[in-house]
PALO-333048 format. One record per residue (C-alpha): x, y, z negated; residue number from 1. Coordinates in steps of 0.1 Angstrom, whole numbers. Layout:
REM PALO-333048
+-------+-------+-------+-----+
!     u !     v !     w ! pos !
+-------+-------+-------+-----+
!     X !     Y !     Z ! NUM !
...
+-------+-------+-------+-----+
//
This chain:
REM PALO-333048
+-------+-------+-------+-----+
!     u !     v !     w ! pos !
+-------+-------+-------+-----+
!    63 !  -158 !  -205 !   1 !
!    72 !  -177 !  -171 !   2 !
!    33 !  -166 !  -157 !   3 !
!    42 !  -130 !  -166 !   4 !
!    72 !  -129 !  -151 !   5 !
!    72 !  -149 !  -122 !   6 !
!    42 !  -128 !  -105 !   7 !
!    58 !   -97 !  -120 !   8 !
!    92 !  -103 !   -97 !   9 !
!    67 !  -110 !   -67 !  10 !
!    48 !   -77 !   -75 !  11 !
!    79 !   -59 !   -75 !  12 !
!    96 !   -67 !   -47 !  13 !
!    67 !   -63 !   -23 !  14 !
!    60 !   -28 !   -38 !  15 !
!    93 !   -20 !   -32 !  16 !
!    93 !   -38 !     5 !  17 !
!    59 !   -17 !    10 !  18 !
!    77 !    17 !    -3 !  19 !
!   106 !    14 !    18 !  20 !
!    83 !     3 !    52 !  21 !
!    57 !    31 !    47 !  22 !
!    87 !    59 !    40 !  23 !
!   103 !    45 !    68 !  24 !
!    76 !    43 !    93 !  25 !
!    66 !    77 !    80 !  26 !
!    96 !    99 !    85 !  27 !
!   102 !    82 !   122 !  28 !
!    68 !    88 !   135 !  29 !
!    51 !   113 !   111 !  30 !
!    23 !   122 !   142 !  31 !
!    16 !    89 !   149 !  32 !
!    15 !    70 !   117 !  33 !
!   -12 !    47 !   110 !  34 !
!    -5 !    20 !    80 !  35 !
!    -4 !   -16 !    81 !  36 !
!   -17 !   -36 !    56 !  37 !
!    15 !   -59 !    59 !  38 !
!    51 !   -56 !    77 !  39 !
!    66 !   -82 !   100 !  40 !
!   103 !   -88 !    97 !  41 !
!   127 !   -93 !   128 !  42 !
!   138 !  -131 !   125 !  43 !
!   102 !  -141 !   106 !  44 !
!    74 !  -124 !   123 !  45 !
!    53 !  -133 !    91 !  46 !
!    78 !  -134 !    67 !  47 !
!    59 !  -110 !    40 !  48 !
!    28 !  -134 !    44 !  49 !
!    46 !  -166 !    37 !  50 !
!    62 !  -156 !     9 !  51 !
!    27 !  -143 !    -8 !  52 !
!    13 !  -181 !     1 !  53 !
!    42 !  -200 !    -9 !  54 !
!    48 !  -179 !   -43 !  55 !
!     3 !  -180 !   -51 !  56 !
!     9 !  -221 !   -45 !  57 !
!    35 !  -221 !   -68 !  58 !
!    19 !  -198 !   -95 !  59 !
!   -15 !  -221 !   -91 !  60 !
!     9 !  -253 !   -99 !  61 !
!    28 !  -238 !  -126 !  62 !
!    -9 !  -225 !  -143 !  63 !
!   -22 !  -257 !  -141 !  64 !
!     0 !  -287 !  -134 !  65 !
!    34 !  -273 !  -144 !  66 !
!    31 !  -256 !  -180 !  67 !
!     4 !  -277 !  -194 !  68 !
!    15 !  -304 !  -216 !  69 !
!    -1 !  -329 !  -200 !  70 !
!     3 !  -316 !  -168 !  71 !
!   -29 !  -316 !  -158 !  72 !
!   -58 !  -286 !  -177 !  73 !
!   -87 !  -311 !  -186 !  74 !
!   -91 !  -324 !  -218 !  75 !
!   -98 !  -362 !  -221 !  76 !
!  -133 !  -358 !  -212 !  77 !
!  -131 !  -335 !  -182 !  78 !
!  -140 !  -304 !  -195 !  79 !
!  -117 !  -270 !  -199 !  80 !
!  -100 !  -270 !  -233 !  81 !
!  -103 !  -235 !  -249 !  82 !
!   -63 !  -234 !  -245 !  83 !
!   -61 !  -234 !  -213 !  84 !
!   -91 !  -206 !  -201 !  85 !
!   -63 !  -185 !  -195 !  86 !
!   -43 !  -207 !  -171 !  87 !
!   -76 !  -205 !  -146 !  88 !
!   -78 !  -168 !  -148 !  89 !
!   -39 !  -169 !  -141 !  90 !
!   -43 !  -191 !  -112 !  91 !
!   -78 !  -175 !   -96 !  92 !
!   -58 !  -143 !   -96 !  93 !
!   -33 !  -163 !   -76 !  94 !
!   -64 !  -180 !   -55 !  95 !
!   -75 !  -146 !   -43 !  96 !
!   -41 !  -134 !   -29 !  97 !
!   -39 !  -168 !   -19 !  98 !
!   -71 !  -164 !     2 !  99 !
!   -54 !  -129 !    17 ! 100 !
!   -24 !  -136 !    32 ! 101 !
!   -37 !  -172 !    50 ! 102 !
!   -66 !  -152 !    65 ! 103 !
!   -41 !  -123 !    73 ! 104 !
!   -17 !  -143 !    90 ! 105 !
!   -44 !  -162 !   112 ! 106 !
!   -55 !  -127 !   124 ! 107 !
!   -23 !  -115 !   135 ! 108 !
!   -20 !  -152 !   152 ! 109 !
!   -54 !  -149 !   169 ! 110 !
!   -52 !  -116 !   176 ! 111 !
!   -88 !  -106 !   162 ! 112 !
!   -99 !   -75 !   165 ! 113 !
!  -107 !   -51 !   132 ! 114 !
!   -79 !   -71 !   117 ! 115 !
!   -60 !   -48 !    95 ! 116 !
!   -93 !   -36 !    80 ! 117 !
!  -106 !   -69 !    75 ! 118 !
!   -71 !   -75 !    59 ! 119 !
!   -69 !   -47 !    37 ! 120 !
!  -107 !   -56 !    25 ! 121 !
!   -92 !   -87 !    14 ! 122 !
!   -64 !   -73 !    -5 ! 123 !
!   -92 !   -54 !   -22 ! 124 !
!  -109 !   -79 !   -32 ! 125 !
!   -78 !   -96 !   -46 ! 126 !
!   -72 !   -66 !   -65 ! 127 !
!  -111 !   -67 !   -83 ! 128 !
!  -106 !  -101 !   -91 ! 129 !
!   -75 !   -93 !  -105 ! 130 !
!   -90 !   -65 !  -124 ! 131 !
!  -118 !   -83 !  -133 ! 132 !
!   -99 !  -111 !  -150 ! 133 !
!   -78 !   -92 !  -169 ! 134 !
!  -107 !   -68 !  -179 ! 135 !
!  -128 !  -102 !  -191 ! 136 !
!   -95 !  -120 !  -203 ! 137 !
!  -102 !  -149 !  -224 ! 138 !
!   -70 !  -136 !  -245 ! 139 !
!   -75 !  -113 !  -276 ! 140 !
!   -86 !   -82 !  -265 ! 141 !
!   -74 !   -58 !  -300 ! 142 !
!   -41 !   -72 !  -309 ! 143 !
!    -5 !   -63 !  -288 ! 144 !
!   -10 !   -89 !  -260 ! 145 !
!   -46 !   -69 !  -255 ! 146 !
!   -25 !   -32 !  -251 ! 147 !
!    -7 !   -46 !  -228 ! 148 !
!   -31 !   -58 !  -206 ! 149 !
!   -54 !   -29 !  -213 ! 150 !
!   -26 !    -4 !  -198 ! 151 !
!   -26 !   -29 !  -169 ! 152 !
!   -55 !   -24 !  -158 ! 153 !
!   -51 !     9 !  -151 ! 154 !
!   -24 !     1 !  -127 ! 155 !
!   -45 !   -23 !  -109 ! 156 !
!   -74 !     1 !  -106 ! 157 !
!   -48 !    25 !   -86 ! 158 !
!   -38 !    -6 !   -64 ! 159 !
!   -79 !   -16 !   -58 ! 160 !
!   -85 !    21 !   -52 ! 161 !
!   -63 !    33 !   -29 ! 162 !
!   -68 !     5 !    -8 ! 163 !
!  -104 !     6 !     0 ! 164 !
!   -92 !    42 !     4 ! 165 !
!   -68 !    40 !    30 ! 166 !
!   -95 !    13 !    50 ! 167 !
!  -113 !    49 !    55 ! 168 !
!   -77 !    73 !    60 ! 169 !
!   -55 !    49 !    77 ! 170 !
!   -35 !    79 !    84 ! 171 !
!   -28 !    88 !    52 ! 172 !
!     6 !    84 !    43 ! 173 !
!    -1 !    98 !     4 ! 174 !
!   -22 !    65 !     1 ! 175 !
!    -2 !    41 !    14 ! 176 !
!    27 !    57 !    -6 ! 177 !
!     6 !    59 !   -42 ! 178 !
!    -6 !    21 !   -35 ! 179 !
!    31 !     8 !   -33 ! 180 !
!    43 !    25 !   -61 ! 181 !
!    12 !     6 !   -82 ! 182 !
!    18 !   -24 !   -68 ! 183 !
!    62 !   -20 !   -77 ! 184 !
!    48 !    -7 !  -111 ! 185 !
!    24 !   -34 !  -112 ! 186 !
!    51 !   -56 !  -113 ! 187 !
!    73 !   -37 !  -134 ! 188 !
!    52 !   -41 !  -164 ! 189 !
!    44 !   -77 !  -154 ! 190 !
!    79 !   -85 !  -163 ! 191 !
!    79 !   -60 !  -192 ! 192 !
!    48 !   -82 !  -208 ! 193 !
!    67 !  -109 !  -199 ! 194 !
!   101 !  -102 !  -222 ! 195 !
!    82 !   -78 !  -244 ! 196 !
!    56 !  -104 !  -261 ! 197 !
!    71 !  -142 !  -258 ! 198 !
!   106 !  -125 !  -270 ! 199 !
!   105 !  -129 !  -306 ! 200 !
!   136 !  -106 !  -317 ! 201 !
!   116 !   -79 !  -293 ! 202 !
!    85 !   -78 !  -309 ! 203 !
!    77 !   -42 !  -327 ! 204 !
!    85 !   -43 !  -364 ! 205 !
!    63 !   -61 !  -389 ! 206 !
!    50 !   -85 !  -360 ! 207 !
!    56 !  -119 !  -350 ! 208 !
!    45 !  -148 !  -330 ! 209 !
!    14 !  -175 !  -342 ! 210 !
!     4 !  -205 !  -327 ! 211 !
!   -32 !  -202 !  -324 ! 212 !
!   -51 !  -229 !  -300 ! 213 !
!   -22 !  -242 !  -283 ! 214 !
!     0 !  -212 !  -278 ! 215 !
!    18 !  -185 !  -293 ! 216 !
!    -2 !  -152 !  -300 ! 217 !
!    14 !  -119 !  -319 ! 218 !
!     3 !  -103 !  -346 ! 219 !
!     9 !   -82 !  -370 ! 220 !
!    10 !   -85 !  -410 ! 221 !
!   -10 !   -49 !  -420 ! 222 !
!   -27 !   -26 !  -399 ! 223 !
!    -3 !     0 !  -400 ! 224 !
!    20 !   -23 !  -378 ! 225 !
!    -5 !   -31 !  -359 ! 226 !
!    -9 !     9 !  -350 ! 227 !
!    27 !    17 !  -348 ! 228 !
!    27 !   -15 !  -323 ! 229 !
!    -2 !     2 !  -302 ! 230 !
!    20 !    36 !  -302 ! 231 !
!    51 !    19 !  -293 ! 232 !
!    37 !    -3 !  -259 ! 233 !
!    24 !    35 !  -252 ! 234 !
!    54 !    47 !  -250 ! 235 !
!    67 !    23 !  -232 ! 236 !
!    43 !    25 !  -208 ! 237 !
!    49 !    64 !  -202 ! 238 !
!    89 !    61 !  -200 ! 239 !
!    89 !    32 !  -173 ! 240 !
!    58 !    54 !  -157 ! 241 !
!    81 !    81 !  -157 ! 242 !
!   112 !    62 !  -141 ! 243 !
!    91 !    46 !  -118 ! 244 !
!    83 !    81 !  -104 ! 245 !
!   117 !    94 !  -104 ! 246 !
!   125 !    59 !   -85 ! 247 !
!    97 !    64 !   -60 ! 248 !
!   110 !   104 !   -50 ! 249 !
!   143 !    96 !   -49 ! 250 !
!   135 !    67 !   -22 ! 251 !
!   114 !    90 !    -5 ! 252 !
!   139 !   121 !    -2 ! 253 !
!   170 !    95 !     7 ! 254 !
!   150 !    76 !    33 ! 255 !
!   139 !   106 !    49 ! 256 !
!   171 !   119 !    55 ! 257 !
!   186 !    81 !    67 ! 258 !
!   153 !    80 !    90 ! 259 !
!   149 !   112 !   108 ! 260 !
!   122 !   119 !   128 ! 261 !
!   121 !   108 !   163 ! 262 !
!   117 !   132 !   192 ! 263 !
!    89 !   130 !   214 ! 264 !
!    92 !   128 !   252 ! 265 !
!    69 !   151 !   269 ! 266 !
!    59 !   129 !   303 ! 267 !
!    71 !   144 !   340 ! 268 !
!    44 !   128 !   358 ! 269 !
!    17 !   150 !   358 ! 270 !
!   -24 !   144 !   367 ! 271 !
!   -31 !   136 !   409 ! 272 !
!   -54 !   163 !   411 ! 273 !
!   -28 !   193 !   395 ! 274 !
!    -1 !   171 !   421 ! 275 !
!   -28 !   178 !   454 ! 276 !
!   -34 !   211 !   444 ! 277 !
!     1 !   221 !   438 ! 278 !
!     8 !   203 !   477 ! 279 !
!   -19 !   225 !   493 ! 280 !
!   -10 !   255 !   478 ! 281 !
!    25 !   249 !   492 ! 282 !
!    15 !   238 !   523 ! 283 !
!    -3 !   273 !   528 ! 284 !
!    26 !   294 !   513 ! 285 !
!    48 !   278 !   540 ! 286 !
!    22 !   278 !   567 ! 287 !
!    22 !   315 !   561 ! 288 !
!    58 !   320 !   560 ! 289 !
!    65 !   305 !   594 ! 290 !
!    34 !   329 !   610 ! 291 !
!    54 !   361 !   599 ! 292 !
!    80 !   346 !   618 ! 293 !
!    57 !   351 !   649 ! 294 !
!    56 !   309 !   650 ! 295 !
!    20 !   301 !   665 ! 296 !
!     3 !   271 !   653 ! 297 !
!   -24 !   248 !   669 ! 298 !
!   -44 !   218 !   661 ! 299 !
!   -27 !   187 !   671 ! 300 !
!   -54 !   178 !   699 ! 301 !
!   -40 !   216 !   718 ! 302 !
!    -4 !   199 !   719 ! 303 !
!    19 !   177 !   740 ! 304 !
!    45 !   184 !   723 ! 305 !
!    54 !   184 !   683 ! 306 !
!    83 !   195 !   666 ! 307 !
!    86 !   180 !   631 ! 308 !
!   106 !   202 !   606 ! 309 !
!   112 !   188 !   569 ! 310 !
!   109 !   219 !   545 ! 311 !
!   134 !   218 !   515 ! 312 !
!   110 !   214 !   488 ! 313 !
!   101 !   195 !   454 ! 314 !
!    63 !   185 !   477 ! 315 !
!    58 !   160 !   504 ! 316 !
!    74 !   179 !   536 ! 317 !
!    52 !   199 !   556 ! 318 !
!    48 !   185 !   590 ! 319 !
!    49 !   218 !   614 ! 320 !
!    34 !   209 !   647 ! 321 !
!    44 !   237 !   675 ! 322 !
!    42 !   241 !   710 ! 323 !
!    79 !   235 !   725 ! 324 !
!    68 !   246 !   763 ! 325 !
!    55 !   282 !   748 ! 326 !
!    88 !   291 !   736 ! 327 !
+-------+-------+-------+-----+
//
């Protein structure tokens, strides 16, 4: 129960940390979006990271030093006891994310280039191992506890696919958006697994819990219960798939209207070459000005005398060199 639930929590919450970054980022600077693969927090820079490192330690030790018996998976003679396969899977699904946020938090810290691709191939790899173990799980694959995890890996398929997606469309906000509502949902039905299976008095009717190599299986006492159990965890499935939806538009039409788009600043400062052709053009509109005035003007080598007259004008001041004597 406790390695359903504990990862399910940490699913959720960084779904929901993922949702509420992306929408935000989104409706502030819809132009100019691009999407991280992770988001830094104000007092923590690396906040998101740590907590992924810290909570895949944890899970490792609770797989295979915590929950065992004996506190430690071998048996007597060194090998893996049938009993405990499924606290390695566990735990090298906790390995691989383990592997993605240290590498992702050196990159930001070295400051390597191609690092939010390189991170988000990690975090698909993390997500094929994680579909691969559940997809190869050592746990039976027929009865209630293999529904579950067979509807499961449809979510994580979501998660793998949209990001190596959005490695190609970083710009893509749809992505980003459908892969943090997998990974929220992801951890929705961690925790529904979680309570749904190891809670005796929840199980469907005509089911219960066995102890079968070390640890408690369901099952079922005919086929029919079996079925109705199947059609029941369906169910399931399609109402918190449904609330998780509603959830996920409501954020988005709320957020959007807390975090309205910024306005862009167009910049005053123009190109040199449109500033010196604007000056010349000036400079000959005023040069011709002061000729219909019957001003004569002469090259600077004809004069002994200059009168300098500043012109009121958004340009440089136009020098006006003219013979004093002649007038």
């Amino acid at each position: 129960m406790i390695g359903h639930v504990g990862p399910g929590i940490g699913f959720l919450l960084l779904g929901l940390w993922h949702l509420y970054n992306h929408i935000k980022l989104y409706s502030l600077r819809p132009k100019t979006y691009v999407a991280p693969p992770w988001f830094p927090t104000r007092k923590l820079h690396h906040l998101e990271l740590i907590l992924i490192i810290g909570g895949s330690l944890l899970s490792i030790a609770a797989e295979l030093f915590i929950g065992p018996q004996k506190h430690q998976p071998f048996d007597s003679d060194g090998t893996i006891p049938s009993n405990h396969l499924h606290n390695f899977e566990h735990a090298a699904i906790a390995l691989t994310f383990l592997v993605y946020a240290s590498f992702a938090l050196y990159f930001d810290r070295a400051k390597m280039k191609m690092r939010d691709s390189m991170t988000h191939i990690l975090a698909g790899i993390a997500f094929a191992q994680q579909y691969l173990l559940f997809h190869l799980h050592s746990a039976d694959h027929v009865g209630i506890e293999g529904q579950y995890h067979w509807l499961l890996q449809l979510v994580i398929v979501v998660s793998l696919a949209t990001t190596l997606i959005g490695i190609a469309v970083p710009k893509s906000f749809l992505i980003s958006f459908v892969r943090s509502a997998s990974i929220m949902f992801q951890g929705i039905w961690f925790i529904v697994m979680g309570t749904m299976i190891w809670i005796p008095s929840l199980l469907p009717k005509g089911c219960y819990l066995n102890i079968e190599e070390g640890h408690q299986v369901p099952r079922c006492n005919s086929e029919e219960a079996m079925d109705r159990a199947k059609a029941l965890i369906n169910l399931e499935f399609s109402s918190y798939l449904s609330a998780t939806t509603i959830f996920c538009m409501l954020a988005y039409i709320c957020l959007s209207k807390l975090y309205p788009e910024e306005p862009e600043y167009v910049p005053l400062v123009r190109g040199r070459a449109d500033e010196e052709e604007d000056i010349e053009a000036h400079k000959i509109e005023e040069l011709h000005s002061f000729s219909g005035l019957g001003l004569g003007f002469r090259t600077l080598e004809q004069e002994s005398h200059v009168l300098v007259v500043p012109l009121p004008c958004k340009t440089p001041s136009v020098i006006l060199l003219h013979n004093i004597s002649q007038r």
